[in-house]
mmCIF file of the N, C-alpha and C atoms, coordinates in Angstrom:
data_MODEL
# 
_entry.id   MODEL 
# 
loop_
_atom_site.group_PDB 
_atom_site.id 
_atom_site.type_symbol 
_atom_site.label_atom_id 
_atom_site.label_alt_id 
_atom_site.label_comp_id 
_atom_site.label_asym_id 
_atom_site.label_entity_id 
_atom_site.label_seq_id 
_atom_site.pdbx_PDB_ins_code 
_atom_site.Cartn_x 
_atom_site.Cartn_y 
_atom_site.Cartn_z 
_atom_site.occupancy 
_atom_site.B_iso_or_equiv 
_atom_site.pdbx_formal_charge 
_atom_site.auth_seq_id 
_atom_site.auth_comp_id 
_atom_site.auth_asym_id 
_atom_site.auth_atom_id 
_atom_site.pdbx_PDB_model_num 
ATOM 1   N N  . UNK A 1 1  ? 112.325 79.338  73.256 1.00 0.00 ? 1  UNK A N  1 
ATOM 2   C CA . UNK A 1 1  ? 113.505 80.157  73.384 1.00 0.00 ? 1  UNK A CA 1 
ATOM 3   C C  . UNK A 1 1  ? 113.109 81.559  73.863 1.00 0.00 ? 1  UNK A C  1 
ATOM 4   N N  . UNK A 1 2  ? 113.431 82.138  75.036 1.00 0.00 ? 2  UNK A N  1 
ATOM 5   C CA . UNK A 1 2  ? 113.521 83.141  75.196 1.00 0.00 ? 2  UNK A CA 1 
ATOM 6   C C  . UNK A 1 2  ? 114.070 84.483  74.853 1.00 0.00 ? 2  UNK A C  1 
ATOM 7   N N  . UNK A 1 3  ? 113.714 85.279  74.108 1.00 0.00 ? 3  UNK A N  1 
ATOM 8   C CA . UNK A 1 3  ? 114.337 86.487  73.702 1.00 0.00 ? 3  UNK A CA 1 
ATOM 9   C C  . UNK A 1 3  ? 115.010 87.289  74.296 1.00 0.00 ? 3  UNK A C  1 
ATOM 10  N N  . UNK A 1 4  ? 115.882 87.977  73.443 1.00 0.00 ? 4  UNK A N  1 
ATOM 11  C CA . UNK A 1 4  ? 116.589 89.058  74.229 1.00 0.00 ? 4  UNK A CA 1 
ATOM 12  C C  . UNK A 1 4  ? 115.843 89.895  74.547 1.00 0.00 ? 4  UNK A C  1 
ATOM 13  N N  . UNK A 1 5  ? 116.549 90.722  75.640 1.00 0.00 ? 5  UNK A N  1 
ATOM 14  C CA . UNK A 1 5  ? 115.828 92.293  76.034 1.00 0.00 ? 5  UNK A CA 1 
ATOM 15  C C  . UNK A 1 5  ? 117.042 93.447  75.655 1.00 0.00 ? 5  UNK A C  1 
ATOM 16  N N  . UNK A 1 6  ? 116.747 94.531  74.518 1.00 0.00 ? 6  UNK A N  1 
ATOM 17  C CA . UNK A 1 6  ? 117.808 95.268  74.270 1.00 0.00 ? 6  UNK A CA 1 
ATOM 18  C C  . UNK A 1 6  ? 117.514 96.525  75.235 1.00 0.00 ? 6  UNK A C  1 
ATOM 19  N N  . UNK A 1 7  ? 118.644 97.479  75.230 1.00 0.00 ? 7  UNK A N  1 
ATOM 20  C CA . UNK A 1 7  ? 117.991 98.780  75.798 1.00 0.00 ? 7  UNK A CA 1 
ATOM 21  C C  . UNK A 1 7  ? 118.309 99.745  75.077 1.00 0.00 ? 7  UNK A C  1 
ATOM 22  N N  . UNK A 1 8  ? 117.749 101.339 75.073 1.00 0.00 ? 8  UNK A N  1 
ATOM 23  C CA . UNK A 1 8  ? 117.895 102.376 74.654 1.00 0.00 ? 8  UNK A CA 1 
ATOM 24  C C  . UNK A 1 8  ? 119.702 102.685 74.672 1.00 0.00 ? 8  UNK A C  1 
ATOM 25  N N  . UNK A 1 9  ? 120.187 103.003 72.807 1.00 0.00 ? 9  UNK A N  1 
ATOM 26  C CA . UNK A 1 9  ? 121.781 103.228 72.850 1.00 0.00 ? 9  UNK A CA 1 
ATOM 27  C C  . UNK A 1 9  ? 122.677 101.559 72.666 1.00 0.00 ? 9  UNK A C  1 
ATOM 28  N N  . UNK A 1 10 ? 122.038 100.183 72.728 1.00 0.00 ? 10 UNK A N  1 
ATOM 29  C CA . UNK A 1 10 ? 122.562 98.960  72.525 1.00 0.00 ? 10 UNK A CA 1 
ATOM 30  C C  . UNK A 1 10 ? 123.172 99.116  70.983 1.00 0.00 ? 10 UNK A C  1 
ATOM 31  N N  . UNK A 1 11 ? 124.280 98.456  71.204 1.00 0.00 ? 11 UNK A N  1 
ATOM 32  C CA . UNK A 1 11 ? 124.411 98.317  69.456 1.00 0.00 ? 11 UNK A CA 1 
ATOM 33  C C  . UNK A 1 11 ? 123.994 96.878  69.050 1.00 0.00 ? 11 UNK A C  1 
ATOM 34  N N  . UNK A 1 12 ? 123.315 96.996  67.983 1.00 0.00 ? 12 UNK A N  1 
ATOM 35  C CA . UNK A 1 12 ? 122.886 95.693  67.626 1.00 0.00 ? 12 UNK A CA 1 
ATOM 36  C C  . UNK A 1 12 ? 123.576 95.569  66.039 1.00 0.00 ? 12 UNK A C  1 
ATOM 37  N N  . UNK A 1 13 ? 122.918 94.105  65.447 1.00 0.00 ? 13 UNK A N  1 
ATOM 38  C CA . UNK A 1 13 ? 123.737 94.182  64.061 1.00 0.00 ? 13 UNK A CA 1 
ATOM 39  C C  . UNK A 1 13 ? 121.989 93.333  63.736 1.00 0.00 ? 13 UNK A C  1 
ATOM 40  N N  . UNK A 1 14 ? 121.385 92.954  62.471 1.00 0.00 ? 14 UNK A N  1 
ATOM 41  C CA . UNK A 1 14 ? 120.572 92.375  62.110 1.00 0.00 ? 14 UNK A CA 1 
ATOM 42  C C  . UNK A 1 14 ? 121.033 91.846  60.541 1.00 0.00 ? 14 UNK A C  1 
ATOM 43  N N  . UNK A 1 15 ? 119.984 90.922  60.223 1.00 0.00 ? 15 UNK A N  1 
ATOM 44  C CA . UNK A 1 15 ? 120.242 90.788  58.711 1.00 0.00 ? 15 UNK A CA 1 
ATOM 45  C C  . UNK A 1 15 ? 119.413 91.253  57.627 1.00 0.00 ? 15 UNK A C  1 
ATOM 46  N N  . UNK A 1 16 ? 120.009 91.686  57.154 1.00 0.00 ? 16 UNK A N  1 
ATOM 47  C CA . UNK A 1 16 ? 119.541 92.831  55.534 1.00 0.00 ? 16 UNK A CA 1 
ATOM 48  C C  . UNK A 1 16 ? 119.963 91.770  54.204 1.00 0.00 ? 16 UNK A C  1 
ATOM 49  N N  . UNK A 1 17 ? 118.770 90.916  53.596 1.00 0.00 ? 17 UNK A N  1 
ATOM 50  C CA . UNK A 1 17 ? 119.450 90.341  52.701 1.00 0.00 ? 17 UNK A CA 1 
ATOM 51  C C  . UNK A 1 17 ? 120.400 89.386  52.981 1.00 0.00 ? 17 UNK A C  1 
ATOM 52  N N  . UNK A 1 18 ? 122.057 89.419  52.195 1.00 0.00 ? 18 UNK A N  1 
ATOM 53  C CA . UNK A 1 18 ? 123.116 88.444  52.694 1.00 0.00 ? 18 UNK A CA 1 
ATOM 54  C C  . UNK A 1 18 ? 123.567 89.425  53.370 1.00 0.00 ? 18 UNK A C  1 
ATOM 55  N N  . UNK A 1 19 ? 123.864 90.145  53.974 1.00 0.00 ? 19 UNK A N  1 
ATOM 56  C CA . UNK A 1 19 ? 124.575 91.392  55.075 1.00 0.00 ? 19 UNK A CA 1 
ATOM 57  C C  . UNK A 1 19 ? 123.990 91.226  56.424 1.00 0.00 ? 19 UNK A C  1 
ATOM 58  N N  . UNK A 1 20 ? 125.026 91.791  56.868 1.00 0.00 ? 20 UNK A N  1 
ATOM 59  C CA . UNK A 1 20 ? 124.777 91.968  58.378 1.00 0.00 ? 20 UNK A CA 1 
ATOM 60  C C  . UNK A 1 20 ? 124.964 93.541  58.625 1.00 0.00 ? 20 UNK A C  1 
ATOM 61  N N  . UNK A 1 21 ? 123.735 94.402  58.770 1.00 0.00 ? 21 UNK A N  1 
ATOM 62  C CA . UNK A 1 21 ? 124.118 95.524  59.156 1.00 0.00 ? 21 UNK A CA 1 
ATOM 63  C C  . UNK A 1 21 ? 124.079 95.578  60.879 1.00 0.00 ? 21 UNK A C  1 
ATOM 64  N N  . UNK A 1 22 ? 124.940 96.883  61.024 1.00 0.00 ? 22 UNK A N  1 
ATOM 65  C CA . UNK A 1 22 ? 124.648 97.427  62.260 1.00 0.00 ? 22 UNK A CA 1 
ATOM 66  C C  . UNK A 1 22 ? 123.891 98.295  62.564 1.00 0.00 ? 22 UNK A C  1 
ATOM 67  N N  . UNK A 1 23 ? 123.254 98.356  63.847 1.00 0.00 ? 23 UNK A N  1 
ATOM 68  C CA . UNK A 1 23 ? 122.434 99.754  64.233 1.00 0.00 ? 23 UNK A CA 1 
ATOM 69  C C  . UNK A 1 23 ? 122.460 100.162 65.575 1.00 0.00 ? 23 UNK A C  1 
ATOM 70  N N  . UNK A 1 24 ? 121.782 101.081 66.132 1.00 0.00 ? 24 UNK A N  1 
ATOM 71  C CA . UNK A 1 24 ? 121.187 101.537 67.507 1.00 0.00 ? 24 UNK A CA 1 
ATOM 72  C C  . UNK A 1 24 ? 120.327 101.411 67.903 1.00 0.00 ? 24 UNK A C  1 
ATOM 73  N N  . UNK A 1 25 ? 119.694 100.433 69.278 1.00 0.00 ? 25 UNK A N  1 
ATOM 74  C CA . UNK A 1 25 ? 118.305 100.945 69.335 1.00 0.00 ? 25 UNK A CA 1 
ATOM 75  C C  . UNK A 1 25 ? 117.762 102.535 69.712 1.00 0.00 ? 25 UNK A C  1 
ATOM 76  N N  . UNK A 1 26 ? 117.140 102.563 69.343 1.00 0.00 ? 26 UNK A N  1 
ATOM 77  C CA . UNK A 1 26 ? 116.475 104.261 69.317 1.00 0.00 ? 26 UNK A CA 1 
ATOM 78  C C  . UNK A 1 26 ? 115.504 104.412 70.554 1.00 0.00 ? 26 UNK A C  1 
ATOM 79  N N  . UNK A 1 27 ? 114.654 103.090 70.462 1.00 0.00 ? 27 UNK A N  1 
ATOM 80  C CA . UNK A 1 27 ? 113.438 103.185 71.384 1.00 0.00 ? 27 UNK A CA 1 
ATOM 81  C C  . UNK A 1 27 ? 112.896 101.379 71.427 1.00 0.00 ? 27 UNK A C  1 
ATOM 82  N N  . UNK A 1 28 ? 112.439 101.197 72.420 1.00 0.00 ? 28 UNK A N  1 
ATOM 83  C CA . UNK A 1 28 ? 111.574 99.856  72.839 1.00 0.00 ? 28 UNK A CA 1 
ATOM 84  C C  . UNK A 1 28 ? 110.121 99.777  72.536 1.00 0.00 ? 28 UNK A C  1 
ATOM 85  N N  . UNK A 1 29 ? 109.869 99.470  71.701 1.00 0.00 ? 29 UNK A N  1 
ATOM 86  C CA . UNK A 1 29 ? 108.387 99.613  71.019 1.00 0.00 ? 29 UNK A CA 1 
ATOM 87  C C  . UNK A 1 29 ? 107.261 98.461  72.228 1.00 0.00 ? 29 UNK A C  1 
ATOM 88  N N  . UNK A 1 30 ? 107.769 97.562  72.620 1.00 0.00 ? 30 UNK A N  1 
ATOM 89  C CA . UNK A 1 30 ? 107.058 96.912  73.323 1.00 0.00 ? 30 UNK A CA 1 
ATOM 90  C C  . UNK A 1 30 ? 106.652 95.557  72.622 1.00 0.00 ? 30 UNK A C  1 
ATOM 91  N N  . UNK A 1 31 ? 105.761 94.957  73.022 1.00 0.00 ? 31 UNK A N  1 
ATOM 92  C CA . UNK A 1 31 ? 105.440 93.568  72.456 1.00 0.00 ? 31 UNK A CA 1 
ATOM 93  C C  . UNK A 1 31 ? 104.579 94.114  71.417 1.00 0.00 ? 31 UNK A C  1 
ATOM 94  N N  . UNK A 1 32 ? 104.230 94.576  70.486 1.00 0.00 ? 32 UNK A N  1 
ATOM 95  C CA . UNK A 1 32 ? 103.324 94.752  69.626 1.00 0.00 ? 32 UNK A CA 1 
ATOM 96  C C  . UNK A 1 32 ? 103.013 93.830  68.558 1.00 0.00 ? 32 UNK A C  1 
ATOM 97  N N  . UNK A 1 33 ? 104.693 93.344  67.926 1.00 0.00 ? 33 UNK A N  1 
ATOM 98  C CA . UNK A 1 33 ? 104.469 92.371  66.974 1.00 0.00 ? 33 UNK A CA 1 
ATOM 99  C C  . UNK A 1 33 ? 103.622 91.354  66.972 1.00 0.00 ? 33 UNK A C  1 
ATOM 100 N N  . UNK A 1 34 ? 103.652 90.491  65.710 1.00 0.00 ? 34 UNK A N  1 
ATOM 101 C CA . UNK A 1 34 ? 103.353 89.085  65.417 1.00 0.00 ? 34 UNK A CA 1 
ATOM 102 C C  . UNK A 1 34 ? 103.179 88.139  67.099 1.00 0.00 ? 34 UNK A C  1 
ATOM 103 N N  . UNK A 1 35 ? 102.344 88.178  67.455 1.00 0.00 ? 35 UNK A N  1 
ATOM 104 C CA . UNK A 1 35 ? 102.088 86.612  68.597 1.00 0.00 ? 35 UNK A CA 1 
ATOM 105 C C  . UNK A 1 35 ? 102.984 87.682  69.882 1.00 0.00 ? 35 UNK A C  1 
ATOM 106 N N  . UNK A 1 36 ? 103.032 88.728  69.686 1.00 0.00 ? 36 UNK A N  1 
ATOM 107 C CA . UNK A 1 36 ? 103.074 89.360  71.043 1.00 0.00 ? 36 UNK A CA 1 
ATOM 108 C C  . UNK A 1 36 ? 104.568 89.262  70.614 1.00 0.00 ? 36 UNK A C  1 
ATOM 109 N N  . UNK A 1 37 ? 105.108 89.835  69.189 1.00 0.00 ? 37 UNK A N  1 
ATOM 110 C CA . UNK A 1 37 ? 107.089 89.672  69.921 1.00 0.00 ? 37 UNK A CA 1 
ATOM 111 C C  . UNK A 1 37 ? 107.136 90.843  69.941 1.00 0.00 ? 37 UNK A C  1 
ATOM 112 N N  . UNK A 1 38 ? 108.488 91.399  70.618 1.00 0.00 ? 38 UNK A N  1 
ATOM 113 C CA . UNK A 1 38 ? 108.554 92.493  71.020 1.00 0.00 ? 38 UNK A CA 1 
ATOM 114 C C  . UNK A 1 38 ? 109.573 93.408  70.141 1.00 0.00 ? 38 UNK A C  1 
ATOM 115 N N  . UNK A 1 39 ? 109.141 94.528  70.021 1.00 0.00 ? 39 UNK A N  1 
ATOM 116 C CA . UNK A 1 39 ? 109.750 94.835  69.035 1.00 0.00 ? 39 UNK A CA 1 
ATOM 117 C C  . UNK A 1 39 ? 110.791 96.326  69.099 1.00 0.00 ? 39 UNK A C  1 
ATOM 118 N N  . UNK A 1 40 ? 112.117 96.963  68.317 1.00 0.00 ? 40 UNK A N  1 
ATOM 119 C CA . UNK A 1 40 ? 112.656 97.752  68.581 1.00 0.00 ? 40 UNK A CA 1 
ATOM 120 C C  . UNK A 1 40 ? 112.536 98.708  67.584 1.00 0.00 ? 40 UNK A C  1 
ATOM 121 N N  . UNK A 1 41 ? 112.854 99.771  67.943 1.00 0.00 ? 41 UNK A N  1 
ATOM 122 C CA . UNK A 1 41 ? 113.043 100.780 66.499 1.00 0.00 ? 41 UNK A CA 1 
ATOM 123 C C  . UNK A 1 41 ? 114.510 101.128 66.699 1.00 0.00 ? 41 UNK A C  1 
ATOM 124 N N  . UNK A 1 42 ? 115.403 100.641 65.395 1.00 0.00 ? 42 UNK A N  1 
ATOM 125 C CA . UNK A 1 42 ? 116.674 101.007 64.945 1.00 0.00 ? 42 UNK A CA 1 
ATOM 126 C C  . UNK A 1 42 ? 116.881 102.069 64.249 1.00 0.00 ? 42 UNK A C  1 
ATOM 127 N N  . UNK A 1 43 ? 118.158 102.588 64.183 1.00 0.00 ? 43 UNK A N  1 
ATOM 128 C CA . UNK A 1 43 ? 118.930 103.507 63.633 1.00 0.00 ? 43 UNK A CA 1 
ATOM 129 C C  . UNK A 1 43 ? 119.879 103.019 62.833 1.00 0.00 ? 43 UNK A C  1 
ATOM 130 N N  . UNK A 1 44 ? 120.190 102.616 61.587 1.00 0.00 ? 44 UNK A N  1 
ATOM 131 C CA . UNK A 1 44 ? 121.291 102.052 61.302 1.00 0.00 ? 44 UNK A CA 1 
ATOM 132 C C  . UNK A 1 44 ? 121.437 102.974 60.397 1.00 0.00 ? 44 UNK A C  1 
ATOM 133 N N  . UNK A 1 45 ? 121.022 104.098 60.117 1.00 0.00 ? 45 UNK A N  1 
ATOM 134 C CA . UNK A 1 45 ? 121.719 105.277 59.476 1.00 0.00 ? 45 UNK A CA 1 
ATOM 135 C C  . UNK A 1 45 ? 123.642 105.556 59.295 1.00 0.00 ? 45 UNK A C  1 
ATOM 136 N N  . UNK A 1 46 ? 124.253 105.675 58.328 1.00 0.00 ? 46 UNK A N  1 
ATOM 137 C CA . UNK A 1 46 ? 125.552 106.156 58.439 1.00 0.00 ? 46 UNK A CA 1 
ATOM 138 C C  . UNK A 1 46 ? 125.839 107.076 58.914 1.00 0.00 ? 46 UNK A C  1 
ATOM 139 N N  . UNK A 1 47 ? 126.724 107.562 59.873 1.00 0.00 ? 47 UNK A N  1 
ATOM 140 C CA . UNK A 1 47 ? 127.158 108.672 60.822 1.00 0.00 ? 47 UNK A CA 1 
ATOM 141 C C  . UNK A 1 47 ? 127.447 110.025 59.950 1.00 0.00 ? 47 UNK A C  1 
ATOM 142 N N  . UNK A 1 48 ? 127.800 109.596 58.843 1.00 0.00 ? 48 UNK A N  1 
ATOM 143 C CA . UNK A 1 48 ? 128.296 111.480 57.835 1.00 0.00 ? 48 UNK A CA 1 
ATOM 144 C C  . UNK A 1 48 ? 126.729 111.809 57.275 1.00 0.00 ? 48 UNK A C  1 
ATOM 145 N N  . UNK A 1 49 ? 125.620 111.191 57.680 1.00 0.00 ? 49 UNK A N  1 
ATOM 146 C CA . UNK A 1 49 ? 124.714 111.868 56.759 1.00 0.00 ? 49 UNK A CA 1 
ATOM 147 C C  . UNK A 1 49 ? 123.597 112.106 58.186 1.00 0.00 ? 49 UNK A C  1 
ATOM 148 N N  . UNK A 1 50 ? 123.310 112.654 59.030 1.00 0.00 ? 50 UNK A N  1 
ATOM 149 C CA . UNK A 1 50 ? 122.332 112.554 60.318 1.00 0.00 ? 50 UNK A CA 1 
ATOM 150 C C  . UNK A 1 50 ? 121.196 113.041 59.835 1.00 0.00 ? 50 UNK A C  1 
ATOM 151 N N  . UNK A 1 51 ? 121.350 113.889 58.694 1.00 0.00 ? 51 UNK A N  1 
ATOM 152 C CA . UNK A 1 51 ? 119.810 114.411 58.436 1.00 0.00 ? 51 UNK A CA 1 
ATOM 153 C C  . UNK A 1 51 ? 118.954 113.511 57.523 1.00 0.00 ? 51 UNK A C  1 
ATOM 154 N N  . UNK A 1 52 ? 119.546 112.266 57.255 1.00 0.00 ? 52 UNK A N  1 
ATOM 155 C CA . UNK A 1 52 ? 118.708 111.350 56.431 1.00 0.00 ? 52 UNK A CA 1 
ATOM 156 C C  . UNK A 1 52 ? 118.338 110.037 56.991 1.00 0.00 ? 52 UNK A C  1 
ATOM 157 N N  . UNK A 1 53 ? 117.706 109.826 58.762 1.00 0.00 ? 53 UNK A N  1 
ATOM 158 C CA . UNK A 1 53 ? 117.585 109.283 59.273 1.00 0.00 ? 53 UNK A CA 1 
ATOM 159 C C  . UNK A 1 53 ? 117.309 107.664 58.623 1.00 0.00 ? 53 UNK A C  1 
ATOM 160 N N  . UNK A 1 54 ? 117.761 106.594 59.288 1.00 0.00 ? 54 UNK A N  1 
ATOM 161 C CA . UNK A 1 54 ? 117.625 105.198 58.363 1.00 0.00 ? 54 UNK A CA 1 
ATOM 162 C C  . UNK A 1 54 ? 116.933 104.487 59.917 1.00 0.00 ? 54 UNK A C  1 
ATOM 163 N N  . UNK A 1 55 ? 115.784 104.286 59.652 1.00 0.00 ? 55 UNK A N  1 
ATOM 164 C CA . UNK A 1 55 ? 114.942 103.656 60.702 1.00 0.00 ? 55 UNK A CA 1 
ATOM 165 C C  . UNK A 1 55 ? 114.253 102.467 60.123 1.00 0.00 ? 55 UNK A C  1 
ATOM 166 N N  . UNK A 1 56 ? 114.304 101.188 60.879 1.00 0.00 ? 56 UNK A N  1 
ATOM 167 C CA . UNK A 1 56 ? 113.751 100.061 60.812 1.00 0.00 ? 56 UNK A CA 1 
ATOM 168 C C  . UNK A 1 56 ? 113.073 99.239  62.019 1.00 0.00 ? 56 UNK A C  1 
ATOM 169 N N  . UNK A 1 57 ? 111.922 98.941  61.988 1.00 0.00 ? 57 UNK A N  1 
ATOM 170 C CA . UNK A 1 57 ? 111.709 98.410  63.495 1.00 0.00 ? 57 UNK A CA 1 
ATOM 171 C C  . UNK A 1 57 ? 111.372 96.818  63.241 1.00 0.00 ? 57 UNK A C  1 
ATOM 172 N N  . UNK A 1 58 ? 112.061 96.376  64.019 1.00 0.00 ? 58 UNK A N  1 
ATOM 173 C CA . UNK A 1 58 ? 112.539 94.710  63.997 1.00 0.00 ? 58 UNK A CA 1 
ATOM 174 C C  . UNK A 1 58 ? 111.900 93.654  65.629 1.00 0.00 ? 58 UNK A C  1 
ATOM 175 N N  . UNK A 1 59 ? 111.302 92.908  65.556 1.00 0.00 ? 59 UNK A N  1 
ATOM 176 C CA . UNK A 1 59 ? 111.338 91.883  66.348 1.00 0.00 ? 59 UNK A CA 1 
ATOM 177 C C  . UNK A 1 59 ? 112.535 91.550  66.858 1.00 0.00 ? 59 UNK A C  1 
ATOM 178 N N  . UNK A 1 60 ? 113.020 91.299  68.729 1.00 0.00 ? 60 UNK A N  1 
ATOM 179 C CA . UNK A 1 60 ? 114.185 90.684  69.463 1.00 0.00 ? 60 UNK A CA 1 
ATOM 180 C C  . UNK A 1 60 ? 114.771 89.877  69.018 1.00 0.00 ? 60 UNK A C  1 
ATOM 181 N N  . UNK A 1 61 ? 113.907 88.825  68.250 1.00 0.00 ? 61 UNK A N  1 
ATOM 182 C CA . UNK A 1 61 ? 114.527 88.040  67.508 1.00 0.00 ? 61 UNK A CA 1 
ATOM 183 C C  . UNK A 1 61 ? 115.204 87.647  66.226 1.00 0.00 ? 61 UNK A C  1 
ATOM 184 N N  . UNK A 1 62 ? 115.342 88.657  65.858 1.00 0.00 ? 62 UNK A N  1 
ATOM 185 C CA . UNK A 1 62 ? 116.201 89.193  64.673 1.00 0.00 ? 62 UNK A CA 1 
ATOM 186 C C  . UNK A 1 62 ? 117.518 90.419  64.769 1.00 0.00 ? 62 UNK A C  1 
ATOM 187 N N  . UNK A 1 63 ? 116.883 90.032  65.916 1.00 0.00 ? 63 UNK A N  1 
ATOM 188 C CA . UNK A 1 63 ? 118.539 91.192  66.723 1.00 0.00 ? 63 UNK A CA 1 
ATOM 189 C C  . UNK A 1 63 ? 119.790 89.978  67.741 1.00 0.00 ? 63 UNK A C  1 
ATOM 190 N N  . UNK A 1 64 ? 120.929 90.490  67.041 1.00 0.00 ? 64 UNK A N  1 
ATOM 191 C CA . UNK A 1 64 ? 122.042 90.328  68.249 1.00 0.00 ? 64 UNK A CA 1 
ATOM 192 C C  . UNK A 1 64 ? 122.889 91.412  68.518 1.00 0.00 ? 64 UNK A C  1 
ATOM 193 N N  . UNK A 1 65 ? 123.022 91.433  69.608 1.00 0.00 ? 65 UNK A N  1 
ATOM 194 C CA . UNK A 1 65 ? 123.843 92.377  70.538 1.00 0.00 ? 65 UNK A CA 1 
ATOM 195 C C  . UNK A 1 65 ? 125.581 92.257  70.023 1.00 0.00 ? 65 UNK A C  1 
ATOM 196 N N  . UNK A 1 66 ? 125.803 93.639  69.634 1.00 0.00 ? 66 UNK A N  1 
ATOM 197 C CA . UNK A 1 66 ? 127.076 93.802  69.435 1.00 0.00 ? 66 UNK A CA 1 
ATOM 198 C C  . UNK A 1 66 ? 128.100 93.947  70.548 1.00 0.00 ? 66 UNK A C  1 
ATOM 199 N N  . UNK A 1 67 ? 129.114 92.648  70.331 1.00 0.00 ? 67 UNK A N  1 
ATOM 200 C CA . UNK A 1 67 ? 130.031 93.175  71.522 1.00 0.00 ? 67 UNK A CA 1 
ATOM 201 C C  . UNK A 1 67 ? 131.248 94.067  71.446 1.00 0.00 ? 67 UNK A C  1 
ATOM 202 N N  . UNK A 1 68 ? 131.854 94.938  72.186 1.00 0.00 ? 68 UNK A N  1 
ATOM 203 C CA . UNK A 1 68 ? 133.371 95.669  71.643 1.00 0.00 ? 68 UNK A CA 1 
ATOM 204 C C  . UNK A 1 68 ? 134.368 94.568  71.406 1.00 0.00 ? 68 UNK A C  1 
ATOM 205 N N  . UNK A 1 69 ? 134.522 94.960  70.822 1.00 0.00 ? 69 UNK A N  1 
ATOM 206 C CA . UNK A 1 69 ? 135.616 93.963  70.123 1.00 0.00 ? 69 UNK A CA 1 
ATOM 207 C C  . UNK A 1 69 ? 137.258 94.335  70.205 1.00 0.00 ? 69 UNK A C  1 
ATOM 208 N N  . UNK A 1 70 ? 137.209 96.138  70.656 1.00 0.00 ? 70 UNK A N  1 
ATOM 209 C CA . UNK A 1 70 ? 138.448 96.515  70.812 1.00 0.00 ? 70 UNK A CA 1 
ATOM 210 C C  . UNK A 1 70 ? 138.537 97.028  71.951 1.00 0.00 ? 70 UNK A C  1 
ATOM 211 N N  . UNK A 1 71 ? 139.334 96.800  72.756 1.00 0.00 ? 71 UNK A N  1 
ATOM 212 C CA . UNK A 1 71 ? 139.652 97.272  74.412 1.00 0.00 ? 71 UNK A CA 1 
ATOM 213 C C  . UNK A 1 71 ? 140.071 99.019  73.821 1.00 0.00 ? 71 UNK A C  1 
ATOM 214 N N  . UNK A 1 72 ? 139.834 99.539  75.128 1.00 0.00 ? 72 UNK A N  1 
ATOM 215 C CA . UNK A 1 72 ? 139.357 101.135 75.106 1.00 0.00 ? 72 UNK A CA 1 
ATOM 216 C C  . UNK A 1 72 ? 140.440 101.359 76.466 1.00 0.00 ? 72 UNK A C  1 
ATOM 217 N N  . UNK A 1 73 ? 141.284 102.163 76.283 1.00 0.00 ? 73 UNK A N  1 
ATOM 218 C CA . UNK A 1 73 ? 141.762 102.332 77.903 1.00 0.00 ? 73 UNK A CA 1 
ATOM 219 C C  . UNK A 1 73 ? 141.336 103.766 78.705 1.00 0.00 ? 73 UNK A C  1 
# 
């Protein structure tokens, strides 16, 4: 199976436990992981607190791409 490729600003969602959080990618870390996967650094910090940054860096394959869900005019 081929992995996704996210980019800098994607919204992604991952799993935390039974949850599904959301995040940002921040940055593309590159293949570094486990057997060469490639890996991202997230933001899934809550928006009212910016000075208490919430960073996690995750393998492609534990990421899906968030789609809009609400039309924007």
């Amino acid at each position: 199976m081929r992995e996704h490729r996210f980019k800098r600003g994607d919204l992604v969602k991952f799993k935390a436990g039974t949850r599904m959080i959301q995040g940002v990618v921040k940055e593309d870390r590159g293949p570094l992981g486990l057997k060469g996967r490639h890996l991202y650094l997230i933001d899934f910090g809550p928006p009212r607190y910016p000075e208490e940054p919430h960073l996690v860096e995750l393998p492609a394959v534990e990421l899906d791409l968030v789609r809009d869900s609400v039309a924007t005019r």
